[in-house]
N, C-alpha and C positions, 0 to 999 in steps of 0.2 A: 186482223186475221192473217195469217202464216200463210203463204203461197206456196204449195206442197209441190205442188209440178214443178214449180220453177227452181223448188229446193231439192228435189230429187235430179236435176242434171246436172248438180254441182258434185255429188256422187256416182262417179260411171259403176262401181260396183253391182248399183242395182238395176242397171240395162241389160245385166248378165242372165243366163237362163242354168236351172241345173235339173237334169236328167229331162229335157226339151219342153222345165216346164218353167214362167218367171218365179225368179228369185225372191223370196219372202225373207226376211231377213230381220227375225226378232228374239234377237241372242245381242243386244243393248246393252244389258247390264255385265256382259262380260267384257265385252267391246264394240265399241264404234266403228260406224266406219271413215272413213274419212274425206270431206270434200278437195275439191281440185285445187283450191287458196292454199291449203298446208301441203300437200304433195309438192306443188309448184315450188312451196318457201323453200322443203329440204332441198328441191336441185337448186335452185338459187344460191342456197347457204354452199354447197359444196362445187358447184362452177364458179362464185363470182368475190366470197369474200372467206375462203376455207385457209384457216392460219389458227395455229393454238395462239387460245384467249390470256390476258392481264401479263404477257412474258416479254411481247417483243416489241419495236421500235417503230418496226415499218408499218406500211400502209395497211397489208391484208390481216396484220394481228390487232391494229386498231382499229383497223371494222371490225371485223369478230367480235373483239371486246364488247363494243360502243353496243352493237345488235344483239348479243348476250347481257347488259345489262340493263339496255329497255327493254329486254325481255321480260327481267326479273321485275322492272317496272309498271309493268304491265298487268302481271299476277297478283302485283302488289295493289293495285287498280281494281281487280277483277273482285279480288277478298275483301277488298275495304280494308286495308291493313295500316296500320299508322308510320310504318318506314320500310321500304323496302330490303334494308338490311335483317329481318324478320322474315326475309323469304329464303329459306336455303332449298337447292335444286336437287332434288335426289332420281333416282331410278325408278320411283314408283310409291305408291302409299304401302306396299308391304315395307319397303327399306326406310321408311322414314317411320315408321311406325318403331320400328329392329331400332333405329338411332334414337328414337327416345327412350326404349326398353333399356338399353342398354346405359347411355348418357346421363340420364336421371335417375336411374337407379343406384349410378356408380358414384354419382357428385350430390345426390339429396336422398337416400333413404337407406336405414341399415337392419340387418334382420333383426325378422319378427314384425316390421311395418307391413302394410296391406295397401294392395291396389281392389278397386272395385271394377268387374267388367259386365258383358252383359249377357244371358244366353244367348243371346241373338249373332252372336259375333260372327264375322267370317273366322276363319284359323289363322288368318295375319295379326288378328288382334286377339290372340287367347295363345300360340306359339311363343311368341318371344316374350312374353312375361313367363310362362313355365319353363321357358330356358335360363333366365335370367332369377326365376326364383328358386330353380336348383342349385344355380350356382351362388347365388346370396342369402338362401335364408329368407324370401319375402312370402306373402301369403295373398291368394287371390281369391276373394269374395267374388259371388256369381249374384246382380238382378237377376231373379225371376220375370216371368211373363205373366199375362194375365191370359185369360181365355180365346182373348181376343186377338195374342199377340203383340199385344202392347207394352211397354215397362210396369211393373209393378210398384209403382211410385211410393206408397208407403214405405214397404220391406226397405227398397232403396233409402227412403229417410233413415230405417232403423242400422242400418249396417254401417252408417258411420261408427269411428270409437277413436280414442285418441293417438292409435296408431296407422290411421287411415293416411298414404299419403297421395295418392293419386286415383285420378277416376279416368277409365278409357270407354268406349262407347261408341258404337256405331251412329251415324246421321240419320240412314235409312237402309234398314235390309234389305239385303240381296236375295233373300229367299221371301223372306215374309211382306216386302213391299212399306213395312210400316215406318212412317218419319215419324222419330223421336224427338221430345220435346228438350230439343239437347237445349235450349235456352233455360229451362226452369233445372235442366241436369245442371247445368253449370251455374245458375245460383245456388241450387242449393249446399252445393260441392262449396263457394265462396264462403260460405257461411259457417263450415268448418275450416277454413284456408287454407282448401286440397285444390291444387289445379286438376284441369279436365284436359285431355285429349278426345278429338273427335275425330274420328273416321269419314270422312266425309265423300271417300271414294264413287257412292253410289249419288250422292246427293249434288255435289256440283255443276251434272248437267241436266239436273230437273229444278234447281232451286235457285234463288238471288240468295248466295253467302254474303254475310257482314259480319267478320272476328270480332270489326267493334264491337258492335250491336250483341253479339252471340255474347261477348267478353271472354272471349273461347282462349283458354292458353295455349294449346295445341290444335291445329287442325293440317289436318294432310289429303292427298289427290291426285290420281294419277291422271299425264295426259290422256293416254290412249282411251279411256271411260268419257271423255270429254271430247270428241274429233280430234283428236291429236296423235302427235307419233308413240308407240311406245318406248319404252325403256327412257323413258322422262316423267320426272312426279316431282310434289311439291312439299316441300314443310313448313308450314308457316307455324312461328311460337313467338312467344313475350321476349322481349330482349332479355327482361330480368330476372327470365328461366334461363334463357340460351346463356347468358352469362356466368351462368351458376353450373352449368355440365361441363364435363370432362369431352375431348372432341373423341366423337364417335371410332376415326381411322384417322392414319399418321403418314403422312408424305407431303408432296407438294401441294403447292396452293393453302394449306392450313395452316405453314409454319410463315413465323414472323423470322425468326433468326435458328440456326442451328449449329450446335457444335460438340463434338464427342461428352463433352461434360452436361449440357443443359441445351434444350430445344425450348424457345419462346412462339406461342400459338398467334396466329392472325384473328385481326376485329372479326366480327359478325360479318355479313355473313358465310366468310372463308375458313373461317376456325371448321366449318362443317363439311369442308366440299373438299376432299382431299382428292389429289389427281386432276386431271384434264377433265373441267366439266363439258355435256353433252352440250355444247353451245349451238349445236346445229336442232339437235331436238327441244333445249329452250324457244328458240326463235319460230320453231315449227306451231311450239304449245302457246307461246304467244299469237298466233295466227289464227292457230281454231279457240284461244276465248274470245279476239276481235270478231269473229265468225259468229260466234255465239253471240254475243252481245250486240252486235249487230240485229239479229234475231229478234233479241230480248226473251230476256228468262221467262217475263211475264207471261208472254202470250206463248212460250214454250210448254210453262207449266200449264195453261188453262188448254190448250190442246190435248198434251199428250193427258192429262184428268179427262178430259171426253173422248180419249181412246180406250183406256183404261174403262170407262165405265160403260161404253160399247160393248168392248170384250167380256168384260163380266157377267153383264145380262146374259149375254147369249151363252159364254158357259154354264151360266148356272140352270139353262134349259136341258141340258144335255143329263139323262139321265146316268145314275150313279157318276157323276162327276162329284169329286173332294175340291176345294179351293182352298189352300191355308193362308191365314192371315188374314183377319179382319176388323183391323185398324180404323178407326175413324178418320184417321190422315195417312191415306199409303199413297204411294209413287206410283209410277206405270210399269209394275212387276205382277204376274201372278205365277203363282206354283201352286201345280195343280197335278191330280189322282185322278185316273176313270175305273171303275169298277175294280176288277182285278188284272188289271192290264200293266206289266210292267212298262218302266217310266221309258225305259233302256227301248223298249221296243217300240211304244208308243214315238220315241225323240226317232228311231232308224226308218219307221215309214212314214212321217211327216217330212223327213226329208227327199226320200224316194216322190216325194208329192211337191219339193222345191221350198219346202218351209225348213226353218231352221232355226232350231230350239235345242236348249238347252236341258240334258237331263244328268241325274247324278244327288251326289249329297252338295252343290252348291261352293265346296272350300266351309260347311259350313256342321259336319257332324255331330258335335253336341247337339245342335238345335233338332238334328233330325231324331237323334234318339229319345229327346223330349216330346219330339210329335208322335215319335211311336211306327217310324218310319225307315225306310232304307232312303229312301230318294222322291226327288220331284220329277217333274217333266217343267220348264218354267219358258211363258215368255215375257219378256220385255220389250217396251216401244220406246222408239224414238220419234221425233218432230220430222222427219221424214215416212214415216210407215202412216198407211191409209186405211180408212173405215173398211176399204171395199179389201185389203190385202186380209182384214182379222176376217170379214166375210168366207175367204177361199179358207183360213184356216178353222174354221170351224167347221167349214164342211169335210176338212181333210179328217178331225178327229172324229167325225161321226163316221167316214167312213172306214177308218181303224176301229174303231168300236163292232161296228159290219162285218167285221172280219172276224172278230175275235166270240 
């Protein structure tokens, strides 16, 4: 069992009080908060070893280094990845998402080819394929949902065809809660010889990721969704994809040699990282998955599933409340409708109440036009959040409902 008290002091955040009342704080899937271990690491990283990384001689540039690339070691550890050079550092799972959109599209597919996505998508992963298929010519096939919110696995079989070249697809929605069977996505995709990207944004810190295991060709992640800092995320792919793209951006750190006639690219995985990487938010991001794992995913995910179905129960008491998505495998997300009560208002007095929820289309507008909807009201737990905090929040919605 998870020691929830003891895990909550590692978070001062949540000692904090807002409009004199405590802080409920279950807006998770948009971001974490962050314990006192990664805080401490960025001043560390910037008082004691702050020098740009792989350039210079002396002391403080080869700590830097050395701590930036057991970083990437680390990740590499964390994925189950077969080389650490399959780890390239990016800004986020939107920009690594953009550097495959981009990179793969340029070095493996030519118009007229097809990618498959999903409805379910956030807009990171439905954006840069229509940017990239205006400007090349590609064509994007959409999975259907089922009733339930789940992928439409059949249909999916059927949308294969011999110009299919790649499959992108979310882990686990950000609105709908439901974790995809990205393992049988990715066989099935094998069996046409389409690699698969997964989004894994919402799913790495509810779940034990294995690329082996998965045989995932692409998988991405950002820190901050994980207790980490933002403006740090991850790319993990097959060497004998990454080998095969054209490098994302052009500057330092990607080039092997340059000279007005011809520029020669660096190995993996620098060929991707142009510029001064975030080596102080690497070292941060390696801090909260040691955090994490520490933890263990295991008993992260068998919590935060008995939060999750706490809170469920008790919404589903609450008359004219809507729940969407009901997945026979979802995460610790619900997005949810009361009566006629806008989501907007419903999100502006549960804060006036110290809760803090997420309302809006999610980053996730297709899908809402498919529910038939403008927006949710959504929360999300983490392994910090308590039985007794969903408790106050449920009596917060009934008393917006009371009012309205």
């Amino acid at each position: 069992m998870l020691d929830i008290r003891t895990i909550r002091r590692d978070f001062p955040i949540l000692e904090q009080s807002i409009y004199g009342k405590p802080l409920i704080y279950f807006d998770n899937a948009a971001t974490t908060q962050k314990p006192r271990c990664v805080v401490e690491k960025i001043e560390q990283g910037y008082y004691s070893v702050n020098a740009n990384v792989h350039r210079g001689v002396h002391f403080l540039s080869q700590a830097a280094t050395e701590a930036h690339e057991n970083a990437r070691k680390t990740v590499q550890q964390f994925l189950n990845a077969p080389s650490s050079n399959e780890i390239i550092f990016t800004r986020g799972t939107t920009e690594a998402i953009n550097l495959v959109a981009s990179s793969f599209i340029e070095g493996c597919m030519m118009p007229g080819d097809e990618i498959l996505i999903s409805a379910m998508e956030h807009h990171s992963n439905i954006v840069p394929w229509q940017i990239q298929a205006a400007r090349k010519g590609i064509t994007i096939k959409v999975i259907p949902l089922t009733e339930t919110g789940e992928l439409d696995m059949d249909v999916y079989r059927a949308l294969f065809s011999e110009r299919t070249r790649l499959v992108s697809v979310v882990h686990i929605s950000n609105v709908l809660g439901t974790v995809n069977p990205v393992k049988e996505v990715i066989e099935i995709a094998h069996q046409h010889d389409v690699p698969v990207l997964i989004d894994g944004a919402q799913a790495v810190p509810h779940l034990n990721v294995d690329v082996q295991d998965l045989d995932a060709d692409f998988y991405t992640f950002s820190g901050h969704k994980i207790y980490g800092p933002t403006g740090i995320g991850v790319l993990y792919g097959k060497a004998s994809w990454l080998d095969k793209m054209p490098p994302y951006q052009g500057g330092g750190e990607m080039i092997s040699t340059v000279s007005f006639e011809k520029t020669t690219f660096n190995e993996l995985p620098y060929k991707f990282e142009a510029g001064t990487p975030d080596y102080i938010g690497s070292t941060a991001l390696a801090e909260a998955l040691k955090y994490v794992s520490a933890l263990g995913l295991e008993k992260i995910a068998a919590y935060e599933d008995e939060l999750l179905t706490y809170a469920t129960h008790q919404l589903n008491a609450i008359e004219g409340m809507r729940i969407f998505g009901h997945a026979a495998h979802k995460s610790s997300v619900i997005s949810f409708l009361v009566g006629h009560i806008h989501h907007y208002d419903m999100g502006m007095l549960l804060d006036r109440l110290g809760i803090a929820v997420r309302t809006g289309h999610h980053c996730a507008q297709p899908l809402m036009h498919l529910l038939g909807i403008e927006g949710t009201v959504r929360a999300s737990f983490s392994f910090y959040n308590t039985k007794e905090e969903i408790d106050t929040f449920i009596k917060g919605i009934e008393k917006v409902c009371q009012m309205f």
